[in-house]
N, C-alpha and C positions, 0 to 999 in steps of 0.2 A: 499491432505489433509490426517490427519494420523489419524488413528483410534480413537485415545485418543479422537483429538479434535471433531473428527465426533459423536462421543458417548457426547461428551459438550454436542455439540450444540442439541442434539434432546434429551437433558433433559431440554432444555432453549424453552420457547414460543414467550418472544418478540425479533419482527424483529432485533431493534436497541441491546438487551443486546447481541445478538445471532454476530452481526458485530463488538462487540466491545470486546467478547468473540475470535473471527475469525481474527480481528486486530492485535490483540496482540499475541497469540500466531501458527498462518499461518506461514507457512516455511517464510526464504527470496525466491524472485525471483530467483535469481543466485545462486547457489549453490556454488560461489567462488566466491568474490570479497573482494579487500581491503577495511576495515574499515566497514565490516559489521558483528554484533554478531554473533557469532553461535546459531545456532537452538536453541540449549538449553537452551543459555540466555532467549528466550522467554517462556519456558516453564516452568523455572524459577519462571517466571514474572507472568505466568497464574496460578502456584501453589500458589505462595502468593496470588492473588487476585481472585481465584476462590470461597470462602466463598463469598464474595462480591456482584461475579457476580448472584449468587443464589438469595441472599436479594434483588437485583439490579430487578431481571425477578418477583421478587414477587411485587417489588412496584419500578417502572422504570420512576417515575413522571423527577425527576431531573436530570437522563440522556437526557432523552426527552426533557425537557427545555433547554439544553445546546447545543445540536445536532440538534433541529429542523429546524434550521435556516435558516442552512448547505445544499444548495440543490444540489450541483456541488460536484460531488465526491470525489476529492481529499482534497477541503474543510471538509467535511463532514468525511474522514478518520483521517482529523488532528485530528478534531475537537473530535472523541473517541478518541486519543489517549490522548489528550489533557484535555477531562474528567478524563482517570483515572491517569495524571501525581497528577492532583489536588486531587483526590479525595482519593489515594495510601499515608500511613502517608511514604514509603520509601524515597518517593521525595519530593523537593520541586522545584517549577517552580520559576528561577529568573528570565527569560525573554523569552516571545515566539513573534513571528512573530515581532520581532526587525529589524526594519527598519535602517542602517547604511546608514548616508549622510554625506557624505566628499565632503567639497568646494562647497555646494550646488547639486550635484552629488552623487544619491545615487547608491550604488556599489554593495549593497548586504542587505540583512536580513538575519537574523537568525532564524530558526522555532523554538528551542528551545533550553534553556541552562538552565541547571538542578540543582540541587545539590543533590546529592546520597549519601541519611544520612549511607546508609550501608557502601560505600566504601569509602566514606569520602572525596569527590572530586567532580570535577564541569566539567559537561561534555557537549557537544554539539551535538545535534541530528539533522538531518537531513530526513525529512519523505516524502514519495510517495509511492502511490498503481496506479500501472499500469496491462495494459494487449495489449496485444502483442500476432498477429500472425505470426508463424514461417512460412515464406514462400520458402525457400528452406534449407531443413531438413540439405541439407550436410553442409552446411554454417550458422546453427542458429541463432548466435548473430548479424551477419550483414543482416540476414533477415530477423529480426524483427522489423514490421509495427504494430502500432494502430492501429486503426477504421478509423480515420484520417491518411493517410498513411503519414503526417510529421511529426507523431509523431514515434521516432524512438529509438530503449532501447539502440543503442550504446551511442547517440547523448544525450539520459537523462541521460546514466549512467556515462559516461563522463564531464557532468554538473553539474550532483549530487558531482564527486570526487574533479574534477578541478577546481569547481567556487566555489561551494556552502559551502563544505567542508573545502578551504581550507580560508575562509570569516575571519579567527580570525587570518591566518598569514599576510593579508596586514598589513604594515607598522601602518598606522594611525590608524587602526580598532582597532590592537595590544596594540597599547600605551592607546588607551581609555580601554579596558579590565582591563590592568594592573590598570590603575587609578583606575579604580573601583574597583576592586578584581574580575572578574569576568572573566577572562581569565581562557580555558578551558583545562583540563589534558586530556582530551579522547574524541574522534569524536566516533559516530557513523551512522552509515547508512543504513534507516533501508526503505528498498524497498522491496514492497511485490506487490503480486495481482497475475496473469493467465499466461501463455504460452497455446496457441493453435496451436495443431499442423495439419496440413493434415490427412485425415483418412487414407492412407497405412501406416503413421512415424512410424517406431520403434528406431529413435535416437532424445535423447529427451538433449534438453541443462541444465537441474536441473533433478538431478533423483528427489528429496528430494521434489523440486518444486510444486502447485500447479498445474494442466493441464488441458487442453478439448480439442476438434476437431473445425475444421472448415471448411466449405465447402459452393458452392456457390448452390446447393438443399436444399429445407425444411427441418429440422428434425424430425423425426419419432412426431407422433403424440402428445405422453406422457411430449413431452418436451415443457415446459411454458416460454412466451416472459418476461423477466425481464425489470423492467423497470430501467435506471441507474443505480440509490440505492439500488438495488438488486443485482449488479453485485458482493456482496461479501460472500452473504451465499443465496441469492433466496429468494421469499417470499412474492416479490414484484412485481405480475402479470402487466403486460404494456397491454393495451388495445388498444392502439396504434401499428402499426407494424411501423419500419423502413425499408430502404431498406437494412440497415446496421447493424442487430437483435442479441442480446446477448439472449441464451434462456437456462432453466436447466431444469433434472429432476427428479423426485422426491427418485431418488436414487443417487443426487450429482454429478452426468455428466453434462456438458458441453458442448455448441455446438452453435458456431458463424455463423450466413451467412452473404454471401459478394454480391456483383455484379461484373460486368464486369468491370464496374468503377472502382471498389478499384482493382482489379486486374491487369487492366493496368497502376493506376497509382502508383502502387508499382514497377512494370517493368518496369514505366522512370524514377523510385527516386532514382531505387536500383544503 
């Protein structure tokens, strides 16, 4: 996280304006990948809508109604982003979680197609916040497991570019866009969330990236069990432990523990 936005967020008090503050402008995951903004895009985005977010933390009724819903996290990250597409006069949303059924066969959706009154065109967005641990540092991108270790960042980022991204060049998808006007000039993909690395790494796959450690030992005392919904800025004490525990502290570190289970069974997946 970069200074800028660590100074936001501890001018902001509520949980949700603080995740939708942290949404929007958090590095990407990968520090290179096609079809995904640069940094700066986002900080862009957080300058324009930073006035906002202030009024937002003073009276935050109507994010809260829109996002509560939202208990599963990736839901739950659309779902801010999706707050401020609406709520930003920059944009306007022509269609999100657009469901494409061809021959009765549905093939794909779309999370969202926009229209960007600034640049004056219709684009396609693509969103996920993951976390991934790095578990052999020299090989990072093919060693990065979930929590669930079949959840895998090659195997998403690959779905994200090859399927999901490329949803508006099928044939049939294409020609109903066109009918409609709504055929998109510009993809993006916008994948954000954690890398954890081993506590000796010093070779880290995103310098720019978000980070923590992980390890199959408790962490130091100071560090609080989050619960899911927490997993994007902290805040949201779990009172429950798993065996599989995302935990932070109150100076913005990071620290996963695993078991022996997630550990072998990332050694038969790899």
């Amino acid at each position: 996280m970069s200074n800028a936005l660590h100074s936001l967020l501890s001018q902001l008090s509520d949980p949700m304006v603080r995740d939708l503050a942290w949404a929007l402008a958090s590095p990407n995951l990968l520090q290179h990948s096609p079809l995904a903004p640069d940094n700066s895009w986002y900080w862009q985005l957080l300058t324009e809508y930073q006035p906002r977010l202030i009024e937002l933390d003073a009276s935050p009724g109507l994010l809260h109604q829109h996002c509560e819903p939202h208990r599963r996290l990736g839901f739950y990250f659309e779902s801010l982003w999706h707050f401020f597409l609406l709520d930003h006069h920059r944009f306007q949303v022509l269609a999100h979680d657009w469901q494409q059924v061809i021959d009765g066969t549905t093939v794909g959706a779309f999370d969202f197609i926009i229209w960007d009154r600034q640049l004056k065109r219709i684009e396609h967005w693509e969103l996920a916040v993951k976390f991934y641990l790095i578990s052999q540092q020299d090989d990072a991108f093919d060693s990065a497991f979930g929590m669930n270790p079949r959840d895998k960042l090659r195997r998403k980022h690959q779905h994200m570019l090859n399927h999901q991204l490329m949803l508006s060049q099928q044939p049939l998808v294409h020609q109903r866009l066109l009918q409609l006007g709504l055929l998109p000039e510009h993809r993006r993909l916008i994948l954000k969330g954690r890398l954890y690395y081993p506590e000796t790494c010093q070779q880290f796959l995103s310098e720019q990236g978000e980070r923590g450690r992980w390890g199959m030992e408790p962490p130091e005392p100071e560090f609080i069990p989050q619960h899911k919904l927490g997993w994007l800025t902290g805040g949201r004490h779990s009172e429950v432990l798993d065996r599989k525990q995302n935990y932070r502290d109150a100076k913005g570190n990071w620290y996963i523990q695993v078991d022996q289970e997630w550990l072998g069974s990332v050694d038969f997946l790899r």
